[in-house]
C-alpha positions in Angstrom: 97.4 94.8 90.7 95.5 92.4 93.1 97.2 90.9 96.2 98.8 87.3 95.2 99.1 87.9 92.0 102.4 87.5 90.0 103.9 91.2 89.6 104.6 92.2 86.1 108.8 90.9 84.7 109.7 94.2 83.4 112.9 95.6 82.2 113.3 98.5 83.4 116.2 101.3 82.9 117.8 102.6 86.6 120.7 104.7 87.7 122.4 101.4 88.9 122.1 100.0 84.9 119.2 97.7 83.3 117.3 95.2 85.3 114.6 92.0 84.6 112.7 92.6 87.8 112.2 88.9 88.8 115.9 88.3 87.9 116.5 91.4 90.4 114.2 90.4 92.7 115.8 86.3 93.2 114.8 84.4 96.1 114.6 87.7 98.0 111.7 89.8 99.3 111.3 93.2 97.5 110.0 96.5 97.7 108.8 99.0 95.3 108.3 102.4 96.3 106.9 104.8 93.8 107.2 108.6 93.6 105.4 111.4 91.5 109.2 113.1 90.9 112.3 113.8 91.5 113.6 117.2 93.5 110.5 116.9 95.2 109.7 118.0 98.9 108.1 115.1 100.6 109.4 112.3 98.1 113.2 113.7 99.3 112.3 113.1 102.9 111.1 109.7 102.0 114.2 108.6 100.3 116.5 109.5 103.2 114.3 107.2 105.6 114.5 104.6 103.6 118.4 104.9 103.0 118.5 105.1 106.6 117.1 101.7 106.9 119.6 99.7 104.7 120.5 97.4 107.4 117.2 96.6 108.5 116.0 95.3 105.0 119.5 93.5 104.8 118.6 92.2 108.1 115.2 90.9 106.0 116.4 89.6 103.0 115.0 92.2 101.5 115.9 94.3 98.0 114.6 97.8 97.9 113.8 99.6 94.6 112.5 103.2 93.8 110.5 104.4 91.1 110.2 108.1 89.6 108.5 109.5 86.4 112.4 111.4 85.5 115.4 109.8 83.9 118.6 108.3 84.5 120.5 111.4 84.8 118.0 113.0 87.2 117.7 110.5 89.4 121.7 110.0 90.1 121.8 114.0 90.9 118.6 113.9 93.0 120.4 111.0 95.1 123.4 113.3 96.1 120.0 115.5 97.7 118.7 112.5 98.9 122.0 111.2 100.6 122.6 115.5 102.3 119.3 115.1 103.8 119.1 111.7 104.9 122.7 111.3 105.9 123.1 107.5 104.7 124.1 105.9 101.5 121.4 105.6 98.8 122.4 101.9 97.5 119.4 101.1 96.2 118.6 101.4 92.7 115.8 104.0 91.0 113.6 103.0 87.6 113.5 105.3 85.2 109.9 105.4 84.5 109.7 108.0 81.8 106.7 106.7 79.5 104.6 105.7 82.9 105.2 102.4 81.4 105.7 100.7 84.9 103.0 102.8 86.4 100.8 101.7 84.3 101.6 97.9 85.2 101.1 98.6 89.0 97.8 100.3 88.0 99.4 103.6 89.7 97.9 105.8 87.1 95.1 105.4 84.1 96.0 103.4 81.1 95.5 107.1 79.0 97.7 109.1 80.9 100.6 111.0 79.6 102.9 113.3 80.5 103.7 116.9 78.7 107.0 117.9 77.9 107.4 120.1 81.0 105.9 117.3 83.9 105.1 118.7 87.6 104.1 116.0 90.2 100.4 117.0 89.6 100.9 115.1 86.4 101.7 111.8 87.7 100.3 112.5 91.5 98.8 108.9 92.2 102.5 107.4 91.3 102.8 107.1 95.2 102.8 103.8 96.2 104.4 101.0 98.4 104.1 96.9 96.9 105.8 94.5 99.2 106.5 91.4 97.0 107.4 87.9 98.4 110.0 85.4 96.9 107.5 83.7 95.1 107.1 87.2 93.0 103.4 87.6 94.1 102.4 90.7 95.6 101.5 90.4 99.7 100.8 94.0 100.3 100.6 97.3 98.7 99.8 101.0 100.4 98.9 104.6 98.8 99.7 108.0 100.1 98.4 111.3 98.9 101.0 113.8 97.9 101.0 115.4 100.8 101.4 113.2 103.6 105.2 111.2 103.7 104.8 107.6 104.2 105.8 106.3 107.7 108.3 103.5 106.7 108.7 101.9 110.6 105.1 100.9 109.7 106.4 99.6 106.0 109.1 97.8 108.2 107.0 96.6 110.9 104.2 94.9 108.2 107.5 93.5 105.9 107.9 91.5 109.3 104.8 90.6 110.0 104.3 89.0 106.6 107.8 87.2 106.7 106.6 86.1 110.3 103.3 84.5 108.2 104.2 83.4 105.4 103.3 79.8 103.6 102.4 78.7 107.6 98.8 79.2 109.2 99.2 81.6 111.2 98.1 85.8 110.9 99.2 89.1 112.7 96.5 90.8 115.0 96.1 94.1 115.2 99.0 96.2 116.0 101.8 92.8 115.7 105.3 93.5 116.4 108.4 91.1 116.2 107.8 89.0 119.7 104.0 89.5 120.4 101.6 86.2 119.7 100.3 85.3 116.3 97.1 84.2 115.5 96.7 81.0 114.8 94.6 79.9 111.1 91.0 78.4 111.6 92.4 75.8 109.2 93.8 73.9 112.1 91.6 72.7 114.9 92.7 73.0 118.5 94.6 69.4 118.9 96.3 70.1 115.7 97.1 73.6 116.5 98.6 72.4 120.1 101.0 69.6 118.5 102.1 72.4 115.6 102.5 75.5 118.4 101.9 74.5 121.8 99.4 76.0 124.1 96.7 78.5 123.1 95.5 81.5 124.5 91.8 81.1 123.5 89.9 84.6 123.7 86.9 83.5 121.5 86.6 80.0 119.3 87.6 81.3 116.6 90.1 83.6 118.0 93.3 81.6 119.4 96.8 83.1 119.8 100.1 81.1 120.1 104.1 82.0 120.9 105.1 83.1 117.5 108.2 80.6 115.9 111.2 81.8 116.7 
């Protein structure tokens, strides 16, 4: 998967039933977060933080999904670990990706691999990803973790914002962006035209010009 392209309309079995993932997706933004397994140390801790967080992706308009190589059945009993740890709901559904089949879509893992009859997360380590998709079902950002570091999702938050604050207008988030900082505005537009679309700019180079971000 490339950034702005379409993402793959598979169906897809998860604890919460069958979904088309455009059909799931709507007119919302989405996220897909992948793990190597279920019952696993690091992936558990990741779950909970993202529970945690359900009103802040309502707050976005934003649908969250998971993703694990283990079935249907494993994934409903993991989430009663998930929800003990965390201490918050886990609403969101998980994909029973069994036969790698949407791991392979994402380009997560090789189009050979398989998995043995007895799978550890070694078998299906590089299924540890973050896509952030737009309405417009294209993907707009995408992050990978080794097994062994847990994925910091204020920073998943905090660049789901930053592309809602950008997106379809000409404008970009400099380093570091939170909600309320300027934006950068797109070379695209010259300075009057800049001016009448965002008001004043804060001109640090000429090709560098910052404005009030909308509200």
């Amino acid at each position: 998967m490339r950034i702005n392209e379409t993402v793959p309309n598979f169906t897809a079995q998860t604890d919460q039933g069958e979904i088309k993932f455009h059909d799931w997706i709507g007119d919302s933004w989405a996220i897909l977060f992948s793990h190597p397994k279920d019952f696993t140390p690091v992936c558990t801790t990741e779950f909970g933080a993202v529970a945690q967080l359900a009103d802040e992706w309502e707050k976005r308009g934003t649908k969250v999904i998971g993703i694990s190589v283990d079935g249907v059945e494993d994934h409903v009993k993991w989430k009663g670990d998930i929800e003990s740890f965390g201490g918050a709901k886990a609403g969101f559904p998980i994909i029973a990706d069994k036969d790698l089949e949407v791991a392979k879509m994402f380009d997560m893992l090789p189009a050979e691999a398989v998995l043995p009859d007895q799978p550890t997360p070694a078998d299906s380590a590089t299924v540890r990803s973050v896509f952030i998709i737009g309405p417009d079902k294209k993907l707009k950002l995408m992050m990978t973790y080794p097994m062994t570091i847990g994925r910091n999702f204020a920073e998943v938050v905090r660049a789901l914002d930053a592309l809602q604050a950008t997106y379809e207008v000409p404008l970009a988030a400099p380093a570091n962006w939170v909600p309320g900082d300027d934006v950068i505005v797109a070379l695209s537009l010259d300075d009057e035209a800049a001016e009448a679309k965002y008001g004043k700019l804060d001109k640090k180079l000429p090709y560098l010009r910052f404005a009030k971000a909308p509200s």
